[in-house]
C-alpha positions as CSV (number, residue, x, y, z in Angstrom):
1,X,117.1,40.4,136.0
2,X,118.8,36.9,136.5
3,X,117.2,34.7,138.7
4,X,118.9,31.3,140.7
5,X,118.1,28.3,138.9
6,X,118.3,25.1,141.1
7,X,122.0,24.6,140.9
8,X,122.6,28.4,141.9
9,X,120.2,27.8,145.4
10,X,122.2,24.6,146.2
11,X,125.5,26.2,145.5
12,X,125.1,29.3,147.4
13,X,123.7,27.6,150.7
14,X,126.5,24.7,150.4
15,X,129.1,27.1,150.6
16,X,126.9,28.9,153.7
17,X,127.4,26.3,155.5
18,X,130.9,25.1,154.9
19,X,131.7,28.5,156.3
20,X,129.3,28.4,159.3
21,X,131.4,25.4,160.6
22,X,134.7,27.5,159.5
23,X,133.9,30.5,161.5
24,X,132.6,27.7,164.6
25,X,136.0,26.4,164.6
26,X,138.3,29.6,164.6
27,X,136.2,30.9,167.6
28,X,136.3,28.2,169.5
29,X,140.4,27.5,168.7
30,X,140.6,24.5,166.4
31,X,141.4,27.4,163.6
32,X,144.2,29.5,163.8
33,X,144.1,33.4,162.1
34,X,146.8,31.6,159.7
35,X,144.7,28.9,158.9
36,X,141.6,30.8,158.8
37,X,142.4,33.4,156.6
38,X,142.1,32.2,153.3
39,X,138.8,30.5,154.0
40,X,137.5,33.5,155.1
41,X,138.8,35.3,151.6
42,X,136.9,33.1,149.4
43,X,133.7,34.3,151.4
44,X,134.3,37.4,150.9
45,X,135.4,38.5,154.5
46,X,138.5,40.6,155.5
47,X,140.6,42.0,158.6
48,X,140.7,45.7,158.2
49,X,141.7,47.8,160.9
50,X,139.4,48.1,163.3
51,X,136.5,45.5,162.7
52,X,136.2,42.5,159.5
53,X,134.9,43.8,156.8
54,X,132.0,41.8,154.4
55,X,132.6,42.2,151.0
56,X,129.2,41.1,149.1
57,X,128.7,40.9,145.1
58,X,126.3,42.6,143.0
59,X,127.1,41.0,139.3
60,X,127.1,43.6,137.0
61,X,125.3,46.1,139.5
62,X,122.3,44.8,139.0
63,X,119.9,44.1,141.9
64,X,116.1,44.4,142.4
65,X,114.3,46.5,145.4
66,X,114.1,43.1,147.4
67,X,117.7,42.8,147.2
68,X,118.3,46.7,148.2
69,X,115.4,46.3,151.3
70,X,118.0,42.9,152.6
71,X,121.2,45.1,152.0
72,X,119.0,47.6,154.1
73,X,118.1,45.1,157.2
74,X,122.4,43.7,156.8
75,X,123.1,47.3,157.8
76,X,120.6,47.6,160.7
77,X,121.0,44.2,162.3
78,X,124.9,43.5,161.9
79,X,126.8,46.5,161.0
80,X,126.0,49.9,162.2
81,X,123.3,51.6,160.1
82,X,124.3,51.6,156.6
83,X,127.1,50.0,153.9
84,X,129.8,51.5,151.4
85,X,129.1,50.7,147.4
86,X,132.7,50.3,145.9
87,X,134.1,50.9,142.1
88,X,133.5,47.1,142.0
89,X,129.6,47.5,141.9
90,X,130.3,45.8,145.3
91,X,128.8,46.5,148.2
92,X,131.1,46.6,152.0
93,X,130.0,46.5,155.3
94,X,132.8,47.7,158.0
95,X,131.4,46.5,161.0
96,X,130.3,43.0,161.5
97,X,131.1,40.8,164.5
98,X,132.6,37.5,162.9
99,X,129.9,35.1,164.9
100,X,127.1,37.0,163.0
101,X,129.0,36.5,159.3
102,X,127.0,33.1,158.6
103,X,123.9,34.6,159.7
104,X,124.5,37.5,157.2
105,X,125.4,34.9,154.1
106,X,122.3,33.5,154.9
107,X,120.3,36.2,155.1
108,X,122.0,37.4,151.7
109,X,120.7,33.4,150.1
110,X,117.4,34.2,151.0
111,X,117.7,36.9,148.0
112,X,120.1,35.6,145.9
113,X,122.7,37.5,146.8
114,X,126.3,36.3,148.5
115,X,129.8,37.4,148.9
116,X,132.1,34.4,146.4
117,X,135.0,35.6,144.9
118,X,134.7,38.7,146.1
119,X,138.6,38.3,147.2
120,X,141.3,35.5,146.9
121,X,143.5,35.0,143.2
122,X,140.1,34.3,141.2
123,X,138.3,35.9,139.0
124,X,135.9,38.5,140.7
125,X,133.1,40.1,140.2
126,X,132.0,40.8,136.6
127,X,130.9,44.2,136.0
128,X,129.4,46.1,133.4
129,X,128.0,49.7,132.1
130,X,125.5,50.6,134.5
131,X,123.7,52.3,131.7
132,X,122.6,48.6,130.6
133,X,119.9,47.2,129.0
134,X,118.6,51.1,129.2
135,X,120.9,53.0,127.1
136,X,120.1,54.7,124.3
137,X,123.9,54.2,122.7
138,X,124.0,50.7,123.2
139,X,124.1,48.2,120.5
140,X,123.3,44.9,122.6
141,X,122.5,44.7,126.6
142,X,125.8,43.0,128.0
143,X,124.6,41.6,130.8
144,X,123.5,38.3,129.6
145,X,127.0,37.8,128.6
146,X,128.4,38.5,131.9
147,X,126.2,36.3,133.9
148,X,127.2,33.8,131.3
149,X,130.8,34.2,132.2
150,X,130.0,34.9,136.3
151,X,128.4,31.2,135.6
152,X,131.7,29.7,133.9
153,X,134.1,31.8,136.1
154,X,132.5,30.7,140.0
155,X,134.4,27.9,141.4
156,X,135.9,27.1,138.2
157,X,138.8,24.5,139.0
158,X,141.2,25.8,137.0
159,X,141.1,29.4,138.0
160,X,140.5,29.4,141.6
161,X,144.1,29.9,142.5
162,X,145.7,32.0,140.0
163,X,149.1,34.4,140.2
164,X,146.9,37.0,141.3
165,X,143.2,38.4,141.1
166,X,141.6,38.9,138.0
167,X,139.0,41.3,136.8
168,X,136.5,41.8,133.8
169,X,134.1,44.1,132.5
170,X,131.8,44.7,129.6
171,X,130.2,46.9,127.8
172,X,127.7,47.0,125.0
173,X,128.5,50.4,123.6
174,X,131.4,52.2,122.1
175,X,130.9,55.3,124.7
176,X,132.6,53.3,127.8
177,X,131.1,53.6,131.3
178,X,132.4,50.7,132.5
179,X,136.0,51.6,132.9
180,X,137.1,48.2,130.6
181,X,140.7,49.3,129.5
182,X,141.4,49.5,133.3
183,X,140.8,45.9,133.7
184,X,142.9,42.2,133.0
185,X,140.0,41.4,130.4
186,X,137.3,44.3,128.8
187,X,134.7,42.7,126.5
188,X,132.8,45.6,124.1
189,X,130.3,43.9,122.1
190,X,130.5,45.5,118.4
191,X,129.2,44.6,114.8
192,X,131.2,43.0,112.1
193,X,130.5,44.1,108.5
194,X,128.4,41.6,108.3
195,X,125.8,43.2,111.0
196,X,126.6,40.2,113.5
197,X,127.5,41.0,117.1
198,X,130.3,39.9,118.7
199,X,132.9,40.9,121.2
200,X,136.3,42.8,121.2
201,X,138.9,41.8,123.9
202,X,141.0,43.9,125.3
203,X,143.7,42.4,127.6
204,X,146.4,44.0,130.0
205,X,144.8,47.1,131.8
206,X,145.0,47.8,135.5
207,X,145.9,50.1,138.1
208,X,147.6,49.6,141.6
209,X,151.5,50.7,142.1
210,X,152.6,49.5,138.6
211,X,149.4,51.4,135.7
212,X,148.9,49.9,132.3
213,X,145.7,50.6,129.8
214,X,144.9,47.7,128.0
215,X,145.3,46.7,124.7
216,X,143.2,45.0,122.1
217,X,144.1,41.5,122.3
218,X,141.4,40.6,119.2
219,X,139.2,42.8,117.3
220,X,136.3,40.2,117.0
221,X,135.0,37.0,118.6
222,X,132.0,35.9,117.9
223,X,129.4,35.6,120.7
224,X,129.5,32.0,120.3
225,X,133.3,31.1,121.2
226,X,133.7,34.2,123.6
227,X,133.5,31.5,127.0
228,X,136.4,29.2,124.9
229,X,138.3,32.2,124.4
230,X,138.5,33.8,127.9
231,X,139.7,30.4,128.6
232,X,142.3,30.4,126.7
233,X,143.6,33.7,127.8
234,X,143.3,32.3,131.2
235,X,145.2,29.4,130.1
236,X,147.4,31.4,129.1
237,X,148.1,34.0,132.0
238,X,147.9,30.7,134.5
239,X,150.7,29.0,133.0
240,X,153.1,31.9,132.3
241,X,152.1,34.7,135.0
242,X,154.1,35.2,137.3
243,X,154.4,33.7,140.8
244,X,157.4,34.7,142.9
245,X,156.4,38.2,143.4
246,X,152.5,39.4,143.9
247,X,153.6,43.0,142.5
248,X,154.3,41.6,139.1
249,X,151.9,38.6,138.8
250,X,149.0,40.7,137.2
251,X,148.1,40.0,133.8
252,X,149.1,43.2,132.9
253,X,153.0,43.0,133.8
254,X,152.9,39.6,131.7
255,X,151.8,41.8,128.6
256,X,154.0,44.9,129.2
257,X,157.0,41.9,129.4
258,X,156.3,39.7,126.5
259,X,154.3,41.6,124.5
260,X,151.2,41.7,123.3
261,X,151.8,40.1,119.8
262,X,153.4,37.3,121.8
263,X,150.4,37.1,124.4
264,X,148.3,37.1,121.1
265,X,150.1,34.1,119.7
266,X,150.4,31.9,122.9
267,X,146.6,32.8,123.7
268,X,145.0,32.1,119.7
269,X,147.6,28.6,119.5
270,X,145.4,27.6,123.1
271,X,142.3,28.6,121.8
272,X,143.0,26.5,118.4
273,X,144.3,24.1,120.5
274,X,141.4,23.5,122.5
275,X,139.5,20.0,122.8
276,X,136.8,18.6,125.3
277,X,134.0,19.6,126.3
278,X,132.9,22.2,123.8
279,X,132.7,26.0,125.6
280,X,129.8,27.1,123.6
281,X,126.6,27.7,126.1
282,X,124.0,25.6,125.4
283,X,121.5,27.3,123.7
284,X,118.3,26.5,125.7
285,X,120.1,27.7,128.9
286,X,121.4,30.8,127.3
287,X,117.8,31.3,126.3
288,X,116.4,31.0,130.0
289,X,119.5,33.6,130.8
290,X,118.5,36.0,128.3
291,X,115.2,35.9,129.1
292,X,115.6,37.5,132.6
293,X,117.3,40.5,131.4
294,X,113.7,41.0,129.0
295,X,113.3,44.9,129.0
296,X,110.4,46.1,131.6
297,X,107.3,46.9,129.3
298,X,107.4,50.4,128.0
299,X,104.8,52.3,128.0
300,X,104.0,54.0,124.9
301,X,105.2,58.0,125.2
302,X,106.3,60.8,123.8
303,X,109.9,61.7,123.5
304,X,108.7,65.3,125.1
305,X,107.0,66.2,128.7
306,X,104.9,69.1,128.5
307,X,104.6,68.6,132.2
308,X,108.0,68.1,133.5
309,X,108.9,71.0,131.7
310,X,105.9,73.0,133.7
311,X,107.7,72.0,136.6
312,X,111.5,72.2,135.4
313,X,110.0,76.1,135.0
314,X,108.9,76.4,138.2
315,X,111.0,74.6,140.4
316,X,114.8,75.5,139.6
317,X,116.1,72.5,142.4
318,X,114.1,69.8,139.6
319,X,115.8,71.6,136.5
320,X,119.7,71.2,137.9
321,X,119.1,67.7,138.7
322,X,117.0,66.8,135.5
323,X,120.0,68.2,133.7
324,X,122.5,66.5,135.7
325,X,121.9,63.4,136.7
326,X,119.5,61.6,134.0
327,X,120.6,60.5,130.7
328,X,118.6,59.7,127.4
329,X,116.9,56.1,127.6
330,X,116.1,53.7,124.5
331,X,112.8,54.4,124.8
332,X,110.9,57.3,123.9
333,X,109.3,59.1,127.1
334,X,112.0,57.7,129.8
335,X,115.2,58.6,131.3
336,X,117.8,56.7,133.3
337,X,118.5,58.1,136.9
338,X,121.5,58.4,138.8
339,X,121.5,59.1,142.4
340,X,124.7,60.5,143.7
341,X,125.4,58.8,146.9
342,X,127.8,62.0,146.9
343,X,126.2,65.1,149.1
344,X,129.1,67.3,150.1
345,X,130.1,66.4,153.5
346,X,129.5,63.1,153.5
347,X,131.6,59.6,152.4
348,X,131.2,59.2,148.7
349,X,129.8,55.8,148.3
350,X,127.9,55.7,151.9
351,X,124.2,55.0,151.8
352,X,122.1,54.8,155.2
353,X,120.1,52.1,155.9
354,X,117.0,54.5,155.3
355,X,118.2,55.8,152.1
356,X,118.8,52.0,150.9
357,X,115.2,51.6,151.9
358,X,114.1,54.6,150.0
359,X,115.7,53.6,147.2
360,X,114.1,50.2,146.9
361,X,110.6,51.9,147.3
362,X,111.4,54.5,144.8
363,X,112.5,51.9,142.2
364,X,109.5,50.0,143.2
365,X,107.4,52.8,142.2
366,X,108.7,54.7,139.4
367,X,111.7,52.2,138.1
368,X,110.0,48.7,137.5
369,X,111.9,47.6,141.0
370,X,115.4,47.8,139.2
371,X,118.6,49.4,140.5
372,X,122.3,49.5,139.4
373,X,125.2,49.9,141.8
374,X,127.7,52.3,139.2
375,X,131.7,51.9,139.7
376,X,131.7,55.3,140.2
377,X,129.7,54.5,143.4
378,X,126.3,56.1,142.5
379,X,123.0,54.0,142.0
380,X,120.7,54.2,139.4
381,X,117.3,53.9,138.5
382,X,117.4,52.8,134.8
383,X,113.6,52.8,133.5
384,X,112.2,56.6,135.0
385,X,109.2,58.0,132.7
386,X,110.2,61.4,132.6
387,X,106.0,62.2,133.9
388,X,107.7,60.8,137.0
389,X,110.7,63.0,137.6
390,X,109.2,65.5,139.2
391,X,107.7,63.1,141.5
392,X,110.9,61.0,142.2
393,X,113.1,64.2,142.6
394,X,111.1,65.1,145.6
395,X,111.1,61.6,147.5
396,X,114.9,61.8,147.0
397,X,115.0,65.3,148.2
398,X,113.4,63.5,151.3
399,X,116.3,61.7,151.7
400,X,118.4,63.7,151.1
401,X,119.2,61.8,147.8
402,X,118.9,64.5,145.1
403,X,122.1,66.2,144.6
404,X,122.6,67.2,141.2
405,X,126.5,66.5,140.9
406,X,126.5,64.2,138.5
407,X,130.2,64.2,137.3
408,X,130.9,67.0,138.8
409,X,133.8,68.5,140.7
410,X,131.7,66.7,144.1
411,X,130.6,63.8,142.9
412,X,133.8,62.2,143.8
413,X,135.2,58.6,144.2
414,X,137.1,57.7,147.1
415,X,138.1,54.5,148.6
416,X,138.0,54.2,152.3
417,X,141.3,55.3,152.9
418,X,143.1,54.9,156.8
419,X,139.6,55.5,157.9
420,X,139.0,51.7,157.8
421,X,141.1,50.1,155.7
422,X,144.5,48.2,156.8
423,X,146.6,48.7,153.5
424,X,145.3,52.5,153.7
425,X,148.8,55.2,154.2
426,X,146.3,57.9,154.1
427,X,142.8,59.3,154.6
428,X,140.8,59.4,151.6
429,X,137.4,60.1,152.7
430,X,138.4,63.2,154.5
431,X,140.2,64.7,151.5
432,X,136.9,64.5,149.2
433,X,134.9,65.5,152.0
434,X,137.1,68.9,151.8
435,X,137.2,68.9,148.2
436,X,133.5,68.3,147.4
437,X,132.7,71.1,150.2
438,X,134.7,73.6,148.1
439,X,132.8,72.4,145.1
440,X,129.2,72.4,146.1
441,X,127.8,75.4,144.4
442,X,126.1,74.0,141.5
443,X,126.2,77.2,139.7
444,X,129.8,77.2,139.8
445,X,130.2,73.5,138.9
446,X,127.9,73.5,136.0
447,X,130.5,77.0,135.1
448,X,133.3,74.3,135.3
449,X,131.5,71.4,133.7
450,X,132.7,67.6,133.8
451,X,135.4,67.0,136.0
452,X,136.1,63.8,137.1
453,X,138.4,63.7,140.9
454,X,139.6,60.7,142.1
455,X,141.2,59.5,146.0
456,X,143.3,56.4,146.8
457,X,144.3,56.0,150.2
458,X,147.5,54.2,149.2
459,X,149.0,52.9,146.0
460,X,146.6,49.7,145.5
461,X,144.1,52.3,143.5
462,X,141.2,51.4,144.7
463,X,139.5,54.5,144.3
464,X,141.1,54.6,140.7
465,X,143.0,58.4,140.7
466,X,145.0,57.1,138.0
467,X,141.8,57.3,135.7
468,X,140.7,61.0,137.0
469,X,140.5,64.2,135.4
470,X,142.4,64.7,139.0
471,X,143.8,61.9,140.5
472,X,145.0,62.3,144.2
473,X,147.3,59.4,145.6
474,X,147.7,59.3,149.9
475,X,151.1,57.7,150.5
476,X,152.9,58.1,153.9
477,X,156.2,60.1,154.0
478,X,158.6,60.3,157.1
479,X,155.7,59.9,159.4
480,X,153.2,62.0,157.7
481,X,150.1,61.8,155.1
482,X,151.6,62.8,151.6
483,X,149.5,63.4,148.6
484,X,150.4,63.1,144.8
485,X,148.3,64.8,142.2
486,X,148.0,63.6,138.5
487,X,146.1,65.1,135.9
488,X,144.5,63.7,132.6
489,X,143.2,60.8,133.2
490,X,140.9,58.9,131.6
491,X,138.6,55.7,132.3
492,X,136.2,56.5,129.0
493,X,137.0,54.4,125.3
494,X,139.6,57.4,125.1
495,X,141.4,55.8,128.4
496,X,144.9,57.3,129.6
497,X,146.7,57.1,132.9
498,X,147.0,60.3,134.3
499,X,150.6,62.6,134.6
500,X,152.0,63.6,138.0
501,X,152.7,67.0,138.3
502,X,154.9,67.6,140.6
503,X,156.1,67.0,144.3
504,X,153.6,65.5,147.0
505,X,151.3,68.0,149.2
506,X,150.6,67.5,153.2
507,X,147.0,67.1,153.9
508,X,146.2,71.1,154.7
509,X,147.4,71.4,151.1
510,X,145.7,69.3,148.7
511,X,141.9,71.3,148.9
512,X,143.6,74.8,147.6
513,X,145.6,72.9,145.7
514,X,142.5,71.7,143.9
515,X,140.6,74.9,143.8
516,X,143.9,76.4,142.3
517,X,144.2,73.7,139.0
518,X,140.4,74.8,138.5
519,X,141.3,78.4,138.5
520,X,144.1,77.6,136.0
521,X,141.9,75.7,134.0
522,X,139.1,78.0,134.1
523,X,142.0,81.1,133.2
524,X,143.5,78.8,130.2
525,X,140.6,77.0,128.4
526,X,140.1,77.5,124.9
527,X,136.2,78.3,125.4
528,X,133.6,77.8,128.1
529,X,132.7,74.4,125.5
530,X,136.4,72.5,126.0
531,X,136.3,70.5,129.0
532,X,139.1,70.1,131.6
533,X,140.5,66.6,130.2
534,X,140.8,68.1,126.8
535,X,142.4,71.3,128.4
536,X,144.8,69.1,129.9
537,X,145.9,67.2,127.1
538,X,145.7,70.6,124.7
539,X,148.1,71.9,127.4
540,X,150.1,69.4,129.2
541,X,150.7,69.6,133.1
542,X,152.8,72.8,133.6
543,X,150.5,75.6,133.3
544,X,148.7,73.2,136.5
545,X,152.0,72.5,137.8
546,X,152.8,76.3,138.0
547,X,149.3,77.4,140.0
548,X,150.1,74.9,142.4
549,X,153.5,75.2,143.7
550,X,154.2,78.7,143.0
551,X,151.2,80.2,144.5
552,X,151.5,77.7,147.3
553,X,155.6,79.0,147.7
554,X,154.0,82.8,147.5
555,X,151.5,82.0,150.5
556,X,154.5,80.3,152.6
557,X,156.9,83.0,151.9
């Protein structure tokens, strides 16, 4: 994985110590909160409601067990015992005492880690398919590319200040885990006819109160002029975004109001247009980029396990979470890992200081000492010999780490919601805690197969319900937590925005509401093989609609 060269280490402790003296002078009173504010933004630290809250980066989710182990001492020494890994790959802690921030930025230099442009009208953090590098469906690992672009993008003059914040992600395969049509920019690296690789930009997507899905902007940039032509798209959206309101300053309301074909012409007449310093990386440092993403190496193996499947046989717990939550790997005799930070009862997305620890270890051991934070808000191990699963599902059962819900009805994303945060006008955690609880047979999942739930605590979408199978929206209404439920979502290559179905449920309501659009889905499917999405879409919203609110009037009455 990438490693700081010398500019990175200078950078990152510069900006340590800027904010050192920043923090120094708001607590002893030569900083107001006004003036304060956005300097604590660009370092990643917030107000929330009850405490400040540290947002720090992972780029791309990727992070080694050294990282993990310091994320693991953050959590003992400044917060309270653990941290909260968000759809951005990012991970938050709720509870840190301003005074200590600087201490924690340094702590988080001493592994290469830090929290820039994790907030303020920038572009954030880059993310990518968590599947990376490991997949077996992949034509190209993307991350090189997005390090690339994290280097171009961090403190870049001209886009520090834009109409509003700005988010890209990439993938390198046409199956898409990383959610890129949800997103200002989404990169998928493809192959011309010609067999060379290059990138296809899609522009426009996003969530929050006003939901687009992106569009392709151009079908294929070379590798080579990708960094000149995210410029000029940022040219582009700097120039003509909007200002005077933050609700419509998002790329996304600049497409949906001038078009895309006229986007597409301002944006390629830049890109012509461009002069200067030329855009194209220089070769020798994308070389030394490229070479930290190497591949562990593989062992020679055998697609097959003769002994994994001894103990699949004899050990029923290993065969549900073999089946679950690993995936195939592109390399013969190894599977990628995902450990649901999702066990019913608990905050999807929460990991203990212990379990962060584990973790570390366990990659150490069995996962060359990678791990990927997913925007799902799962980690994974990506390089597991499947002689080793056996092994590693019993360490995680230790910790309480092996729950084999891997996109299903439990394994749910949820942003904090009124718990913490001070946008939140409604629990979130809460409401998957109830759902997931409902859901944790794993017999009866499996039954039900893939369904994706998601919870926002308020219309921002953090927790990205316009994207789930089940999307559940918290808003506040005449004094009271109201939930909206859409269904049909999408965040895959096949990305769609999900349909409201009808009025919005008090919180007593929304769990049987749930367990009642299963039932209907489980009554209506075609076959045991279509899944719920494709149920949804085969039959649109009402026969949903109808479980909901007539069984619901039949229990009132």
């Amino acid at each position: 994985m990438y490693r700081y060269d010398e500019f990175d280490h200078a950078f990152v402790r510069d900006r340590v110590a800027r904010f050192r003296d920043q923090v120094q002078r708001r607590i002893d009173g030569r900083l107001s909160e006004e003036e304060f504010r956005p300097l604590r933004l660009q370092n990643g630290l917030y107000l929330q409601l009850h405490a400040y809250m540290l947002r720090i980066a992972i780029p791309y989710g990727t992070m080694s067990s050294r990282q993990m182990r310091q994320l693991a001492l953050i959590a003992d020494k400044w917060d309270k015992g653990y941290g909260h890994f968000t759809t951005r790959q990012n991970i938050q802690f709720n509870w840190p005492v301003l005074k200590d921030t600087p201490e924690i930025l340094d702590a988080l230099a001493d592994v290469e880690m830090h929290a820039i442009q994790t907030s303020g009208n920038c572009i954030r953090n880059v993310t990518a398919d968590h599947f990376a590098g490991a997949a077996a469906d992949e034509i190209e690992d993307p991350r090189p590319i997005a390090e690339v672009i994290r280097h171009w993008s961090t403190g870049h003059p001209e886009f520090s200040f834009l109409p509003r914040k700005f988010k890209i992600a990439i993938t390198g395969a046409e199956h898409d885990r990383a959610a890129i049509k949800a997103h200002d920019i989404g990169l998928r690296l493809k192959r011309d006819a010609h067999g060379r690789v290059g990138v296809e930009v899609v522009v426009g997507g996003g969530l929050g109160r006003s939901p687009f899905v992106g569009v392709v902007l151009r079908d294929f940039v070379p590798k080579e002029e990708l960094l000149a032509y995210l410029e000029a798209i940022l040219r582009v959206y700097n120039l003509y975004g909007r200002r005077d309101n933050k609700y419509k300053a998002r790329i996304k309301i600049l497409v949906h109001e001038e078009g895309i074909e006229e986007i597409r012409k301002r944006v390629e007449a830049e890109f012509a247009a461009m002069e200067g310093p030329s855009l194209t990386p220089d070769p020798d440092e994308l070389e030394r980029i490229e070479r930290y993403f190497a591949p562990p190496s593989f062992e020679e193996l055998p697609n097959l396990s003769p002994e994994l499947d001894e103990a699949k046989a004899a050990d029923a717990a290993l065969k549900a979470w073999v089946e679950t939550n690993t995936h195939a790997h592109k390399a013969p005799g190894y599977a990628i890992v995902t450990v649901t930070l999702k066990k019913p009862g608990e905050a999807p997305g929460d990991a203990t200081s212990d379990q962060m620890r584990a973790l570390a270890d366990l990659a150490e051991t069995y996962g060359a000492g990678e791990l990927r934070v997913s925007h799902e808000q799962n980690i994974v191990i990506p390089h597991v010999k499947k002689g080793d699963l056996a092994k590693l599902h019993a360490a995680l059962v230790a910790h309480e780490l092996a729950t084999p819900n891997l996109g299903l009805a439990s394994d749910i994303i949820a942003c904090p919601g009124l718990d913490y945060c001070g946008l939140a006008t409604a629990r979130s955690i809460p409401v998957a805690q109830d759902i997931a609880n409902r859901f944790k047979d794993h017999d009866a999942a499996r039954a039900i197969g893939e369904l994706k739930i998601k919870i926002s605590g308020c219309i921002n979408a953090c927790g990205h319900h316009h994207l789930g199978h089940i999307g559940i929206l918290g808003l506040e209404k005449a004094g009271k937590e109201n939930y909206q439920i859409t269904l049909g979502g999408d965040a895959t290559e096949n990305a769609a925005l999900g349909q409201r179905i009808g009025p919005g449920l008090d919180y007593e309501d929304v769990g049987p509401a749930v367990e009642r659009i299963v039932e209907a889905y489980l009554a209506h499917r075609a076959s045991p093989d279509e899944s719920f999405v494709d149920a949804v879409r085969r039959l649109g919203v009402e026969p949903f609609k109808t479980a909901v609110y007539e069984e619901k009037d039949r229990d009132a009455a």
